[in-house]
C-alpha positions in Angstrom: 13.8 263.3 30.7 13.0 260.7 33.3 13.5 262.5 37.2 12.2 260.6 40.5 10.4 261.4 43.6 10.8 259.3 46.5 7.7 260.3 48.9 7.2 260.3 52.6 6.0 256.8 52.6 9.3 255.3 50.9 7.9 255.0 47.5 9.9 256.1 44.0 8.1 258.0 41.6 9.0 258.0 37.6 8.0 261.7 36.4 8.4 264.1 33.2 7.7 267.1 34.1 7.7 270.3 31.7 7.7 274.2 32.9 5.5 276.5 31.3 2.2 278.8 31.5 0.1 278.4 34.2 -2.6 276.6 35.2 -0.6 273.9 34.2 -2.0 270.4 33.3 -1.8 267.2 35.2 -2.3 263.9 33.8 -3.3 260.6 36.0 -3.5 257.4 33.9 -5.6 254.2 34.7 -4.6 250.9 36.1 -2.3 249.0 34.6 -1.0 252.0 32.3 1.5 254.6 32.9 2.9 258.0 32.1 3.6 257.1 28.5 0.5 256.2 27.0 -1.2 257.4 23.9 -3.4 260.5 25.9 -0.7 261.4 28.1 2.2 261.4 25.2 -0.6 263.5 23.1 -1.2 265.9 26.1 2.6 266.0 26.5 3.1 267.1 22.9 0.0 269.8 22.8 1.1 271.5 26.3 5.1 271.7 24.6 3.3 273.5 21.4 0.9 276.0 23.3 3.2 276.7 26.6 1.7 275.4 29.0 3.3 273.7 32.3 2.5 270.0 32.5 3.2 266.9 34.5 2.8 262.9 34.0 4.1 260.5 36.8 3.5 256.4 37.4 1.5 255.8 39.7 3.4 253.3 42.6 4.0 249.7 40.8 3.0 250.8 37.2 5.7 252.0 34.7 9.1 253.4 35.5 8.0 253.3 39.5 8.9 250.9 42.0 6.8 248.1 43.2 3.8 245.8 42.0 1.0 247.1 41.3 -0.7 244.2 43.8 1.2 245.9 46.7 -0.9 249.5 47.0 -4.5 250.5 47.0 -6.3 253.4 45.5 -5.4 255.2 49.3 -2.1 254.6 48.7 -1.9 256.2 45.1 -4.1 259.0 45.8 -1.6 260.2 48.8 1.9 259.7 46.3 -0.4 261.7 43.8 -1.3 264.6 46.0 2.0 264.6 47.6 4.1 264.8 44.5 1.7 267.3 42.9 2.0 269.6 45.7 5.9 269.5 45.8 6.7 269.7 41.8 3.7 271.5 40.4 2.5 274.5 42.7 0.0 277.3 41.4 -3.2 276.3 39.6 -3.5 273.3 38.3 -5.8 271.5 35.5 -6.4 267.9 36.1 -6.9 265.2 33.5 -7.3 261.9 34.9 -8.1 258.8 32.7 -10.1 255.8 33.9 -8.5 255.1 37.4 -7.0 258.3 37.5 -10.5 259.7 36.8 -11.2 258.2 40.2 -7.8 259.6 41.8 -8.7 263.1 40.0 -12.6 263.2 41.1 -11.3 262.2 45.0 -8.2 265.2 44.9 -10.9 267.5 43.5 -13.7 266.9 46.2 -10.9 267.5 49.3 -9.7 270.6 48.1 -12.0 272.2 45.0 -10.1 275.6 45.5 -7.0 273.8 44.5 -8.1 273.3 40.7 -8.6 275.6 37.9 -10.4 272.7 36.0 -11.2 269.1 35.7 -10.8 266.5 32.8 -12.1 262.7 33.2 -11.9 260.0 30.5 -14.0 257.0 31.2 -13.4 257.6 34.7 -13.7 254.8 37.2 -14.7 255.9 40.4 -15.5 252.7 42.7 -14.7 250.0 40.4 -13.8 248.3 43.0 -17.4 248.0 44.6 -18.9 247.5 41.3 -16.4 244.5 40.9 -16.7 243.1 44.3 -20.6 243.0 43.5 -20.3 240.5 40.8 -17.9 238.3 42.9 -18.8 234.9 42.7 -18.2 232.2 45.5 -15.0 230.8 43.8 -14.2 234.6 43.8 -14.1 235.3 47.6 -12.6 232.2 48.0 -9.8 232.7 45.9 -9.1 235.9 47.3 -9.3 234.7 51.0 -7.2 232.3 50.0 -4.4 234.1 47.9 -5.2 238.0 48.5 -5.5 238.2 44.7 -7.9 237.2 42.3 -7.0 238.1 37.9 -8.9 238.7 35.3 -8.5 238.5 31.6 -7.1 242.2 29.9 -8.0 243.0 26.2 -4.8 245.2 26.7 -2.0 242.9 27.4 -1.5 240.4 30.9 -3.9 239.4 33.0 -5.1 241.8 35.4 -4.1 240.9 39.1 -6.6 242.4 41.6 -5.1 242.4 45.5 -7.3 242.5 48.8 -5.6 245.3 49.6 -6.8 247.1 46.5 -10.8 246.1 47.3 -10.2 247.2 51.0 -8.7 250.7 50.0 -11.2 250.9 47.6 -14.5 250.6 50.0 -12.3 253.4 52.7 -12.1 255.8 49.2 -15.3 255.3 47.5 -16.9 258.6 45.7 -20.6 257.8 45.4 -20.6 257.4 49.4 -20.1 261.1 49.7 -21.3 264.2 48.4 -19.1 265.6 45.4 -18.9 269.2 45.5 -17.4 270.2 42.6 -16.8 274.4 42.3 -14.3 274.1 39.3 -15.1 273.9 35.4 -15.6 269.9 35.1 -15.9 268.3 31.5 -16.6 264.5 31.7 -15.7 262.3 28.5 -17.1 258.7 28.1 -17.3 256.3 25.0 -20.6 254.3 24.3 -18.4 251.6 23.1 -16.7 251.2 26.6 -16.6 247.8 27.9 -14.6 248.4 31.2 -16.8 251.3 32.5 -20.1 251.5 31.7 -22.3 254.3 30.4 -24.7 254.1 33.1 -22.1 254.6 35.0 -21.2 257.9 33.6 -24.4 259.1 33.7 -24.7 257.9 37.2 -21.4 260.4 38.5 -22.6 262.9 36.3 -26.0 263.0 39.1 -23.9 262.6 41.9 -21.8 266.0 41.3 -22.7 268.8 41.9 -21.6 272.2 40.7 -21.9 275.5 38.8 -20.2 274.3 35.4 -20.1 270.4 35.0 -20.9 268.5 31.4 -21.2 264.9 30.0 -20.1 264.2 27.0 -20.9 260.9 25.4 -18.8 259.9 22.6 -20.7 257.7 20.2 -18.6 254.8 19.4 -15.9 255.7 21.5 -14.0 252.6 23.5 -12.4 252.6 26.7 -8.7 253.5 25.1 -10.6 256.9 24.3 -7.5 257.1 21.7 -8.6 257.8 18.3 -7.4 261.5 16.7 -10.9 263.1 17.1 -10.9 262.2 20.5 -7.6 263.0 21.5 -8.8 266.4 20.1 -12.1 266.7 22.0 -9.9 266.1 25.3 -7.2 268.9 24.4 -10.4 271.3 23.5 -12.0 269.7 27.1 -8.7 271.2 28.8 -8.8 274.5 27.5 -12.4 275.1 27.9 -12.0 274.1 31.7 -8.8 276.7 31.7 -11.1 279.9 30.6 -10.1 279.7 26.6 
């Protein structure tokens, strides 16, 4: 059943949240997706069978949560995240964050490592932003200047709408600019077939972290949806291995 948060800064928060064993499981979704797709309704269904505690929210402007997603920044979501983790889900903690919310989950994981009893990431995302703003053509930075958005074509739906506000958050919250110190049991998924975040790219955060128990696995075919039964399975086998089963 659907329950809200409103957090410090004003903002109301969709959640489904389900008691159980601890650590629990936390699931972050990417950008333009919410609590309800196909990985989180999976997770959801596998936690209810085995026990376990877990919790799904909308990020601000996505889903059942107010706003648009052109009004907040990765800043913005990372502080409704850690806020309304640390009010409705105390105690240790697995975190399973998919594409954007790889990027949220990496950035909660470096500020406090002790906080975690493991780490999930599917096709994570860390600085898309900067990889974005990299290919930006002229008529890009114009139109941006100009409008504070620019869009792009989606293989998932609408066009994706991409705000200043967004790109500026994004360079104050960027991962690779930093030293990631990773102390928890860190298993990182990533399809070959991915068209939204590269393999290199992957491999590239995979160097970047450090720590005592951190993997890549590339998944041969896989896509960016990372959806498929066998793969749904390798990231419910990812969370238990990172839980000490």
């Amino acid at each position: 059943m659907t329950e809200f948060y409103e957090t410090r800064a004003g903002r109301r928060l969709a959640y489904d949240r389900v008691d159980g064993s601890l650590p629990g499981v936390i699931f972050l979704h990417g950008f333009r997706s919410d609590r309800h797709g196909t990985k989180a309704e999976d997770l959801a269904a596998w936690c209810a069978e085995t026990g376990r505690a877990f919790l799904r929210f909308d990020l601000a402007g996505h889903g059942d949560s107010g706003g648009a997603v052109e009004d907040f920044g990765i800043g913005d979501w990372l502080d409704d995240s850690r806020e309304l983790i640390d009010a409705l889900a105390p105690g240790p903690q697995v975190l399973v964050g998919s594409s954007l919310g790889g990027w949220l989950a990496l950035l909660l994981a470096r500020e406090d490592p002790r906080r975690w009893s493991g780490l999930v990431t599917i096709a994570a995302a860390p600085d898309f932003t900067t990889r974005m703003q990299s290919a930006f053509t002229a008529a890009d930075r114009a139109q941006l200047q100009r409008d504070g958005v620019i869009t792009r074509p989606s293989a998932y739906g609408d066009d994706y709408v991409f705000s200043q506000r967004l790109f500026d958050q994004g360079d104050e919250h960027r991962l690779f600019a930093a030293p990631l110190l990773l102390t928890m049991p860190v298993r990182l998924l990533q399809g070959t077939a991915d068209e939204d975040v590269p393999a290199s790219d992957a491999r590239a955060l995979h160097e970047h972290a450090d720590g005592p128990n951190i993997q890549l696995r590339m998944v041969e075919g896989a896509d960016h949806r990372f959806s498929a039964p066998e793969q749904l399975q390798m990231i419910r086998d990812a969370v238990a291995e990172v839980s000490g089963e």
